[in-house]
NUSEPA-109463 format. One record per residue (C-alpha): x, y, z; residue in one letter. Coordinates in steps of 0.05 Angstrom, whole numbers, padded with zeros to 5 digits, always signed. Example, Ala and Ser with C-alpha at 12.3 -4.5 7.8 and 13.67 -1.06 7.14 Angstrom:
2
+00246-00090+00156a
+00273-00021+00143s
This chain:
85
+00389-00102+00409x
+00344-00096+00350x
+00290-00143+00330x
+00269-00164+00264x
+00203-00181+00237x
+00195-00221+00159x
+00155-00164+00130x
+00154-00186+00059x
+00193-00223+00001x
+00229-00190-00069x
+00191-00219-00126x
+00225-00177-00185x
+00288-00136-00185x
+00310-00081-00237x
+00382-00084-00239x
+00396-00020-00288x
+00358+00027-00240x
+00370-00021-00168x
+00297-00015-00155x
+00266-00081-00124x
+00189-00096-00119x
+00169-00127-00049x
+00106-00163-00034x
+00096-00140+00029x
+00057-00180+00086x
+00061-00131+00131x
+00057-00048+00133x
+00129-00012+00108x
+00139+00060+00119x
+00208+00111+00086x
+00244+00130+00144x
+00247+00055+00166x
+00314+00006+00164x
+00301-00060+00128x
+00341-00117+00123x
+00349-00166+00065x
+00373-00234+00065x
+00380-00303+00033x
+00438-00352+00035x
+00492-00300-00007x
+00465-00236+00020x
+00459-00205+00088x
+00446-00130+00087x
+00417-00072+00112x
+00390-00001+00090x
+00338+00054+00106x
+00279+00053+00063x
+00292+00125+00024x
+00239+00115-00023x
+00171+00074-00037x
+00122+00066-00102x
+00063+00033-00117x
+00044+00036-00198x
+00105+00089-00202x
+00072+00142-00157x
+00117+00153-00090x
+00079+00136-00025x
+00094+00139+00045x
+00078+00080+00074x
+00058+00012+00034x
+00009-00037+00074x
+00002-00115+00072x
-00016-00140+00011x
+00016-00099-00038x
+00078-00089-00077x
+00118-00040-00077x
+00184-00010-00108x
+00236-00007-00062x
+00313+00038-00081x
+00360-00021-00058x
+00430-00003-00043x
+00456-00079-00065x
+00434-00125-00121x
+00377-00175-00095x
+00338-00230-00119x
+00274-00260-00123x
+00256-00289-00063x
+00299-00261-00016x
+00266-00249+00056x
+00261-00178+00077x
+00250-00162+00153x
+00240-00103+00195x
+00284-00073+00237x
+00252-00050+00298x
+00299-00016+00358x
């Protein structure tokens, strides 16, 4: 079973282009599956794309915020974890 680790929070969320910006207290990498939750919301997705000040990165460490493609609307303050297999 897979285990999950609170990597971060949504603190703004662009709902014409379904881009969300996570503060991230931990390192996030594309390739990796994310899940995002709060008390309406449970889902999860692979991280297909990440950008900090609109330039596309591979990897985002703690500390800073990055865009993140979302394949569902979120909200601010929804928890996102890691999924690790």
């Amino acid at each position: 079973m897979a285990e999950e680790k609170l990597i971060g929070k949504i603190t703004h969320y662009f709902s014409k282009i379904g881009v969300a910006v996570l503060a991230l207290n931990d390192t996030l990498k594309v390739g990796e599956t994310i899940r995002i939750k709060d008390s309406d919301r449970d889902f999860t997705q692979q991280v297909s794309s990440l950008q900090i000040e609109h330039e596309q990165v591979p990897e985002a460490i703690a500390g800073q915020s990055a865009g993140l493609k979302v394949d569902q609307k979120v909200h601010e303050g929804d928890e996102v974890y890691l999924v690790v297999e």
